[in-house]
C-alpha positions as CSV (number, residue, x, y, z in Angstrom):
1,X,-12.6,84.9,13.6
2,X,-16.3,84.4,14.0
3,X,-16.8,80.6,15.3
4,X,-19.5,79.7,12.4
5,X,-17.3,80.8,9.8
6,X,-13.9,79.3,11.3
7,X,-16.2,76.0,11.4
8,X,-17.7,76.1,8.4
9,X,-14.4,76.8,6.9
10,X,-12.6,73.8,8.4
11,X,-15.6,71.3,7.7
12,X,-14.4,72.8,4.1
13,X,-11.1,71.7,4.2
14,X,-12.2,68.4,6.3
15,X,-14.5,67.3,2.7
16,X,-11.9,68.3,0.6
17,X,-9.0,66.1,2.1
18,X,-11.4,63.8,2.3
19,X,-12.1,63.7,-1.0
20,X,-8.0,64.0,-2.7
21,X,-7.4,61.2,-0.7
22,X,-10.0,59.3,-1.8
23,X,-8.9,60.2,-5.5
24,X,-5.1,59.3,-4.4
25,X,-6.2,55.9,-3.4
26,X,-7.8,55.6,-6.8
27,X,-5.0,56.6,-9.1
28,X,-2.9,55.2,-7.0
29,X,-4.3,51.8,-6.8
30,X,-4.8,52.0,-10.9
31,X,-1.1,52.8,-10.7
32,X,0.2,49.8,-9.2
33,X,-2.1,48.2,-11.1
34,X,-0.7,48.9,-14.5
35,X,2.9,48.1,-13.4
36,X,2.6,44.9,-14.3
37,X,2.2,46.2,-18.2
38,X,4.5,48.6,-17.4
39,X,7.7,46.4,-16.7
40,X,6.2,44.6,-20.0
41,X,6.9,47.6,-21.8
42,X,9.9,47.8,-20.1
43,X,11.0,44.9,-21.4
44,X,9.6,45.2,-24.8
45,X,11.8,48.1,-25.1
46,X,15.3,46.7,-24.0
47,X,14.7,43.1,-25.9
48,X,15.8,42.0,-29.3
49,X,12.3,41.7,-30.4
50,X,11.9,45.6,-30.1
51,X,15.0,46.1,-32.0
52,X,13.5,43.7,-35.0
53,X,10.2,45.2,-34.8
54,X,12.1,48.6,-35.4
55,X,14.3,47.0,-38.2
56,X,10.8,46.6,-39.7
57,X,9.2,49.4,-39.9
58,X,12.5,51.2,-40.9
59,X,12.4,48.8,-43.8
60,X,8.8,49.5,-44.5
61,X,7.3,46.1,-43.5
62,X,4.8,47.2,-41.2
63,X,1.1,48.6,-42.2
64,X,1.8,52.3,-42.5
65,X,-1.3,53.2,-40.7
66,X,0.2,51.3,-37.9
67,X,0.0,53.8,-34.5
68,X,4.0,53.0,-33.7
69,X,4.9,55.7,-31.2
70,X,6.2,52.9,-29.0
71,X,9.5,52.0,-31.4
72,X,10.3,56.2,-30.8
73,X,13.1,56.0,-28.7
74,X,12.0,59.6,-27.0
75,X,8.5,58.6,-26.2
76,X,9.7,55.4,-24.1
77,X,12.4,57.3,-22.4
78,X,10.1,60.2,-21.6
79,X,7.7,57.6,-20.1
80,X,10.8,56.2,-18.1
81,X,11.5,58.9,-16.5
82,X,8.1,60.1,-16.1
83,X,7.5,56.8,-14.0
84,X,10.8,57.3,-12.0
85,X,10.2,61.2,-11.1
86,X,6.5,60.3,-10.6
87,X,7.7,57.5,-7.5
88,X,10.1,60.0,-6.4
89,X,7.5,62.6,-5.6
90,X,5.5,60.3,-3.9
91,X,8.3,59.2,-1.7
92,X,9.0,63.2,-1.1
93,X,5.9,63.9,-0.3
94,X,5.1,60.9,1.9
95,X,7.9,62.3,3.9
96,X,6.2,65.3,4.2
97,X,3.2,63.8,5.2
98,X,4.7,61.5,7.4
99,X,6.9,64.7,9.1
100,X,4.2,66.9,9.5
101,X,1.8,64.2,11.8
C-alpha cells in the first residue's frame, strides 16, 4: 500500500476512535448519572405505593390524560432488563478491550 494513503487512512481511524470514545465517556457518564433515578424507579415499582397508585387508575381515580406508562408492568420489565443486558455488554466488551491490549 502506498504510504500516503496507508497514513491517511490510519490518521482516519486514529479521529474516529478518538472521537466514539469521547461519545462513550459521555453517555456513559450520563448513564451513571441517572442511576440514582433509576434504583428510584426501581423501587417505585416493587413498593406498595406503586401497587396503590395502580389500584387507582384501575378504578379510574387518576386524570385520564395522565401519561402512565410507568404502572405497565411490560414497560418497567423491558427497561429492567434493558438496564441489565446493557451492563452486561459493557462488561463483554470491556473484556474484549481489555484482551486485545
Amino acid at each position: 500500500m502506498d504510504p500516503v494513503k496507508r497514513i491517511s487512512e490510519m490518521e482516519k481511524i486514529l479521529n474516529e476512535q478518538n472521537a466514539l470514545i469521547e461519545n462513550l465517556r459521555d453517555a456513559l457518564e450520563k448513564f451513571e448519572a441517572h442511576q440514582d433515578e433509576y434504583i428510584k424507579l426501581r423501587d417505585y415499582y416493587n413498593s406498595e405505593v406503586y401497587f396503590d397508585d395502580l389500584e387507582s387508575y384501575d378504578k379510574g381515580e387518576l386524570p385520564t390524560d395522565l401519561l402512565c406508562g410507568v404502572l405497565s408492568e411490560d414497560a418497567v420489565y423491558n427497561l429492567f432488563c434493558e438496564n441489565f443486558n446493557v451492563a452486561i455488554d459493557m462488561i463483554e466488551l470491556a473484556t474484549k478491550v481489555l484482551k486485545n491490549r
